[in-house]
N, C-alpha and C positions, 0 to 999 in steps of 0.2 A: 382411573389411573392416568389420562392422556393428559387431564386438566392438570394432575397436580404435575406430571413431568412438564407441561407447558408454564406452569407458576415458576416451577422450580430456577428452568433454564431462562427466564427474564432477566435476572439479575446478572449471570454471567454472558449471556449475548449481550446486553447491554455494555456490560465492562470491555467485554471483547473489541467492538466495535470502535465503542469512546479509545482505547489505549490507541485504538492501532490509526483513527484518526490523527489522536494528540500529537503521538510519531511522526506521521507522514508528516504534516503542515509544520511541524518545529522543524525539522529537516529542511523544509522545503523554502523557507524562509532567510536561507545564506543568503549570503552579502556578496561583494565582488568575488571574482573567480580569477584563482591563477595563471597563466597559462603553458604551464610543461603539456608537451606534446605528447600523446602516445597512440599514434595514427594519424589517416591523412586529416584530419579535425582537427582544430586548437581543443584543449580542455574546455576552454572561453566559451567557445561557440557552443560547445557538447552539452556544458554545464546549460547555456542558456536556454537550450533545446529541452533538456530534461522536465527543468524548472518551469517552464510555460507548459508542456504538457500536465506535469503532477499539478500546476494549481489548478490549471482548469478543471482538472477530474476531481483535486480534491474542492473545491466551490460545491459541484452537485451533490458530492459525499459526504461533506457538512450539512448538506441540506435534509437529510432523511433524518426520520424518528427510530432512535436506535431502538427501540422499544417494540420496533414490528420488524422486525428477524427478516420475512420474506422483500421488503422495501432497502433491508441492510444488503442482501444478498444482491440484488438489482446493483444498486449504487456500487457495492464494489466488484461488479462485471463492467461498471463503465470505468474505474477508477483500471481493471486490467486492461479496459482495453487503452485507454488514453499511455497505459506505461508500454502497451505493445506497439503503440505509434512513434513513439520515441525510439523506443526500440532499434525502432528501422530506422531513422534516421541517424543515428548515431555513426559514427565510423574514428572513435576512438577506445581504444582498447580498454585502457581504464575505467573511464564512467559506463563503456557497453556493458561489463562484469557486475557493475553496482546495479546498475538498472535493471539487470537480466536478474538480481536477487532481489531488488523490489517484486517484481514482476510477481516472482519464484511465488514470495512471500506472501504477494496479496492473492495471489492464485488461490494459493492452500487457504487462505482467509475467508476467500470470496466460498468455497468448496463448502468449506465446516459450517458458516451461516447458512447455507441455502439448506445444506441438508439438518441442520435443527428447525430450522424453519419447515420443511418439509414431515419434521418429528422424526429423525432420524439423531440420536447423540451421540452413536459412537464417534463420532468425529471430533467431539468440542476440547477432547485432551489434546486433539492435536493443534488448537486455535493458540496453545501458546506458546507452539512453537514457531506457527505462523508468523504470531507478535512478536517472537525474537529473533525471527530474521527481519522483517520488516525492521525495527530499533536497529541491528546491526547494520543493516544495508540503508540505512540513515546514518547512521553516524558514518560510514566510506559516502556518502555522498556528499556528507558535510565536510569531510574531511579534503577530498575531490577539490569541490568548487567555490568552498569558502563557509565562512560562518556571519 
């Protein structure tokens, strides 16, 4: 029974994984940034903060075989923590709210892959809702700093 629940869950940790990459990096890939204020930060500077963390993490997150669950889980614990580095850096109130629902997002993400990896699946109904905060809190980011 473990092999066929292991067969089973390939195909949707797989999709899981890939969407919530495709997401991040379309996101992540705005163009210039406005700059309305909303804190002691310009958006400018926040936006640019943001953006240099998320590619860095998403570079490694690319890099894994979405195909071994426990390697996805890895990669998006470094993908939380580079958005928990931003995090702190931020001290604008707008994009702090976007990033704080990345974060939220890839948390819950990072959560549900480890534990199918683990052979636990109660969790994987919850992977798409993960994916649609992530998408949402990509398009406030895109909306934020530019496209």
């Amino acid at each position: 029974m473990a092999a066929r629940r292991s067969t089973t869950l390939r195909p949707l940790r797989f999709a899981a994984v890939s969407a919530a990459t495709a997401i991040v990096v379309a996101g992540c890939a705005a163009g210039p940034t406005p700059t309305r204020d909303a804190g002691s930060q310009s958006l400018t500077d926040a936006c640019a903060i943001v953006r240099a963390e998320v590619d860095a993490a998403m570079s490694a997150f690319g890099e894994i075989d979405p195909s071994d669950p426990a390697r996805a889980g890895a990669a998006l614990g470094d993908v939380v923590d580079s958005l928990a580095v931003a995090q702190d850096a931020i001290d604008n109130a707008e994009l702090a709210a976007t990033v704080a629902r990345l974060h939220e997002g890839f948390t819950d993400l990072r959560d549900g892959v480890t534990a199918a990896a683990d052979g636990d699946i109660s969790g994987l109904a919850g992977l798409g809702n993960a994916t649609d905060e992530i998408r949402s809190a990509s398009t406030a980011f895109q909306d934020s700093c530019g496209t």
